[in-house]
Every structure is written in C-alpha cells, then in structure tokens.
N, C-alpha and C positions, 0 to 999 in steps of 0.2 A: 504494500500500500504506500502510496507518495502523502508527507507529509504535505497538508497544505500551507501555502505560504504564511499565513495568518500568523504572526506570533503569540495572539492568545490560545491557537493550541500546539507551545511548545511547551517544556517541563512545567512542572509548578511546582511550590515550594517545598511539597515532602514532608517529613517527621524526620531528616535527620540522620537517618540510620540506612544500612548497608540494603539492598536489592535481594532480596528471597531467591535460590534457586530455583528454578521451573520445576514443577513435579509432573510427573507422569502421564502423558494424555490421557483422558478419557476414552472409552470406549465410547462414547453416543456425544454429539452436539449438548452442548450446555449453556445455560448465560449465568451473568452476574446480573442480582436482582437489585443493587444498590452497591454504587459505589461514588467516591467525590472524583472524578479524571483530573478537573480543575488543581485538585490536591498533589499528584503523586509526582515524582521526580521524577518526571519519563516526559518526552511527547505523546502526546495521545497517538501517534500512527503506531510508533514502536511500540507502547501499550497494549494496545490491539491485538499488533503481528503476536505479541508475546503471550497474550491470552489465544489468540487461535493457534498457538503450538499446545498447546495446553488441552484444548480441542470446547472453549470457550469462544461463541461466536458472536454473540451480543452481549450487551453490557445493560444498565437505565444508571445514569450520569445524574446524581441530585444537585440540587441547589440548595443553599439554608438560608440565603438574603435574597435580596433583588440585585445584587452584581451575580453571582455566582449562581441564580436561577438562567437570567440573560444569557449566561457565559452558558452554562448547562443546552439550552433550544438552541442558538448559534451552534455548538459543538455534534447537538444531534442533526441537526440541518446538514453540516460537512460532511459527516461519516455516518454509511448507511448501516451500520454493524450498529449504533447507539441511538437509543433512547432518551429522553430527560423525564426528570420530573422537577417541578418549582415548586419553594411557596418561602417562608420564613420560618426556621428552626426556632424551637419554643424558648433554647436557652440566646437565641440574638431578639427578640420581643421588645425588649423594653429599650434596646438600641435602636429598633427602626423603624419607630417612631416618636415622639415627642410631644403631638397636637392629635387632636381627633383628624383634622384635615390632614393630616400627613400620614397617620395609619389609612385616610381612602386612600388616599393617593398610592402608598405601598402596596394597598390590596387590591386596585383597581389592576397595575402593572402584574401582579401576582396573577390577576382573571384574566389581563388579554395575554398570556404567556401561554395560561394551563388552557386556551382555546385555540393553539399553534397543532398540526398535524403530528409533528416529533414529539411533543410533549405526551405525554403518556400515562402521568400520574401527579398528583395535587399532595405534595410532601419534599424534606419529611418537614412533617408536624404534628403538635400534640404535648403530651406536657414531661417536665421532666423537673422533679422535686430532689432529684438528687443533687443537683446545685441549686444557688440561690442568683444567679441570672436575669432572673426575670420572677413578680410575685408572683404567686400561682393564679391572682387570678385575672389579672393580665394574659398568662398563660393560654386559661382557659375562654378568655373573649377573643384570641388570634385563633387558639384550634377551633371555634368553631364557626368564627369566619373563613376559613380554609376548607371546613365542611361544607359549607353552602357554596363555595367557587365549585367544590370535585361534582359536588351535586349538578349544579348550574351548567357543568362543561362537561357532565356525564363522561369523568373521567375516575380512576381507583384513587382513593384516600390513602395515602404514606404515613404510619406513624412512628414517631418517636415516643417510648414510652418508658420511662425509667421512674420506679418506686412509686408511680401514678398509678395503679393499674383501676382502683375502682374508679376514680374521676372518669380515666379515661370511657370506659365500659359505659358509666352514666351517661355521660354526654351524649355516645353514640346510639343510646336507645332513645334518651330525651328529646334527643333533636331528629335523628333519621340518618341514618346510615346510608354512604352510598350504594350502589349495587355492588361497588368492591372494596374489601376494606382489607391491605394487609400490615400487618404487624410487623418494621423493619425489626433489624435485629430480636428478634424475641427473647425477653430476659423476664418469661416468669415459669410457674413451676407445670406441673401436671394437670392440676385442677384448673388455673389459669386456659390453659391450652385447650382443652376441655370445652371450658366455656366456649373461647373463640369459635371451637370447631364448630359447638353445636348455632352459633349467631352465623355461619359463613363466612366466618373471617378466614384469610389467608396466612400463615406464618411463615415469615421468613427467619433461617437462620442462619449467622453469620460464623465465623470461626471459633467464636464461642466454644462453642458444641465438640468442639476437640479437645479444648484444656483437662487437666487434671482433674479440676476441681469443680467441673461443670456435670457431675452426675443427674443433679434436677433436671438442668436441659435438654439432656439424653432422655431422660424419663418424659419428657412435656412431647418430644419429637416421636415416640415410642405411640403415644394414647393418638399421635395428632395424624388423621389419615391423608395420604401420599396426595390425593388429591386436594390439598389445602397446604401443601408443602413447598416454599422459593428457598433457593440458597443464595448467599448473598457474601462482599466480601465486606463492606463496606471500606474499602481501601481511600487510602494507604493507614487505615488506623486494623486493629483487630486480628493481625495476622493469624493464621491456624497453626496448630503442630502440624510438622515438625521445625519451623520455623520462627517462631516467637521470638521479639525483639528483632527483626528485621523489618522490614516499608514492604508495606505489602499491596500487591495488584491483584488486578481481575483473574492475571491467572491461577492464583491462587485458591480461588474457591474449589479449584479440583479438587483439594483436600477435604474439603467441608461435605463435599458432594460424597466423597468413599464414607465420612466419617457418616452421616445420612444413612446412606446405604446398611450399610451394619447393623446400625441403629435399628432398620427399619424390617433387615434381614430380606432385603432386596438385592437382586442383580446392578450392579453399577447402571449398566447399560439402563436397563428397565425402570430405573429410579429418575435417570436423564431424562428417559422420554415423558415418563408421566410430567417431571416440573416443566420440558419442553411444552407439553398439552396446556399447563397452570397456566403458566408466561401466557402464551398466545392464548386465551379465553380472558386473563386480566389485561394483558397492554395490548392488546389486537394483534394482528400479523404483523409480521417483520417482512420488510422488502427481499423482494424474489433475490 
C-alpha cells in the first residue's frame, strides 16, 4: 500500500516504548474493532501492511475529541481497509466544552461526522468514574447526547465504560438504546456480560483477556455467546501476552483472537468468521 502524501497520516506520537513482534497469522480474515491509528508510532500505510501480515484486514480508527474524530473520517476516507468512529471521550468532557453554546457547537460537528459514509460508529463514549476528568454528571449529559446523535445517524453506540457499569446500563434502558450497542474494551465480570448479552449488546474484548490476572474476563467471555463477541486492540495502549510493555498495533489483536478462541473452545478459524459475521451486521460491509 502507498503511503498517502498527507502528513496527518504519518507516525503519531506513541507510548514510548519498543514495537511488538508480529505474531503468527491467522488462519481466517480478522479486524480490529477499536483502535487510536492517530496514536501509534507507525504511519498508518505501514500499520496496515503490518496488520495484514498478521492476517488483520480492517481496522475502526476512534476519535475521543473533535480533532482526532476529524483526523479519524479523513483517515477512513484514504484507506479503504478503515473505518472510524467519532464522538468525545467521557474522561476529555469537561475540556471540550466550556458554555452550553460550545458543547452545541462540539456536538453538532460530532453529528455531521457520525452522518459521513466511513464513519461507522458514535464512540467511544460513556462514563468512566475511574478518574476524576470530568464530574460524573457532566459525564452522563455528553453520553447521552452521543446517544441521541448514534440514534439520529442510525449508526452503533461505542462505549467506554470503566467502574460505571450501573449508570451506564441505566441510561441505556432510560433513554433507548441504539439498535447496536457495543461494549469497547469490556472490563466487567460474568454477571455483567450476562446482562449485556441478554439487552443485545455486543462485547468487545481487548488484550485484557490475556493477562495473568484477568480470570473474571475469561469467565465474562466464556457465559458471552460468539455471536455478541468483537476483538479489539485498542492500540497503541493494552498490549496482549506475550508482549506487555511494548506499543502495540492492530496487528496484535491476533493474540487476543487465539486467547478468545480457547476461551470459547473454538476453532481459531471458526471464531474469525463468526466476529467477521459480528463486524459486518454492526459496521455494514467493508469495500469489495
């Protein structure tokens, strides 16, 4: 793939830290169902190339502000391998806006983003009580303005949700869920998962789900049926074993996807195609 001239999509600033080994191709086509591109030390072409050695063929590129939603549609527009999804991340809230007229103003650009072709998903957003960033209920007045854009653009709701988990649940019955709603990174337990499954929510999971110390999440992956199942890398943060403490890329989810599989006591292969089916029912078709 030729890099396009654009310098907004050559490296970005990274975490820092060394470049992951490539693991093992997949047996079957797979994506990455959230990751930052904007973020990783790479050009996005060589990104790409590196994720389909990997046998990683599409990506969904988020945004968490109104530059890096923009950067995000721009990026899906150049390369037809990506996706985006927009909106403002729960822990930037209370930075990006200041007046009632400057939250429209942020959410209006937010709406005519998520009603772009490439655009694909209204995220991430939602709340996250595990920092103090933003009040919660602040918080809770951006996610569910972000629910009424995904509704409004009938496109899939992206959540962030960290140590929120009833607010979040509330909300989404309170107000009306979109027709798709999935769960980034998924960080709750069995019973959690559970729930979701039984509401139609989608859960996504990120390298998480490899660590040591992540047996809950193996357990929550285990109750949660294939057909409700994204993997995700959310790169360059989250990297999976065997690689921890390295910057990690889209190609990386192949790990996540083995770690999945086992989990699930699935065929690699068979576990790809089912999340391949997920993808294309939640973000539409991917170009021929």
């Amino acid at each position: 793939m030729t890099q396009p001239a654009d310098e907004r999509f050559g490296p970005g600033e990274g975490v820092g830290r060394p470049q992951a080994p490539p693991p093992e191709p997949l047996p079957y086509p797979a994506f990455d169902g959230h990751c930052h591109l904007d973020m990783i030390d790479l050009a996005v072409a060589d990104t790409l190339a590196q994720a389909a050695s990997a046998g990683i063929s599409r990506v969904i590129t988020v945004g968490v502000d109104t530059a890096s939603s923009r950067w995000a549609a721009d990026c899906a527009a150049a390369f037809p391998a990506v996706y985006a999804a927009v909106a403002i991340h729960p822990n930037e809230t209370a930075a990006a806006a200041t007046t009632a007229a400057e939250r429209d103003t942020v959410l209006t650009e937010i709406a005519r983003l998520a009603s772009l072709p490439e655009v694909r998903a209204v995220g991430e957003t939602g709340l996250d009580y595990y920092r103090d960033s933003a009040a919660p209920q602040v918080q809770r007045d951006w996610f569910r303005a972000h629910l009424d854009i995904a509704k409004q653009a009938g496109k899939p709701l992206m959540i962030h949700d960290r140590d929120a988990h009833e607010d979040v649940l509330a909300i989404l019955a309170a107000d009306g869920a979109p027709e798709q709603v999935i769960f980034h990174c998924f960080s709750g337990d069995a019973e959690l998962a559970q729930r979701c499954a039984h509401a139609g929510y989608l859960l996504s999971f990120a390298g998480t789900i490899t660590f040591g110390n992540a047996a809950g999440l193996r357990e929550a992956a285990a109750v949660t049926p294939a057909e409700l199942i994204l993997a995700e890398t959310d790169a360059p943060f989250l990297t999976p074993s065997p690689n921890r403490g390295k910057s990690n890329t889209p190609a990386q989810v192949a790990h996540t996807v083995r770690a999945l599989a086992a989990v699930k006591q699935l065929d690699v292969a068979k576990l790809c195609a089912v999340m391949e089916a997920n993808g294309e029912r939640v973000f539409g078709p991917w170009p021929a």
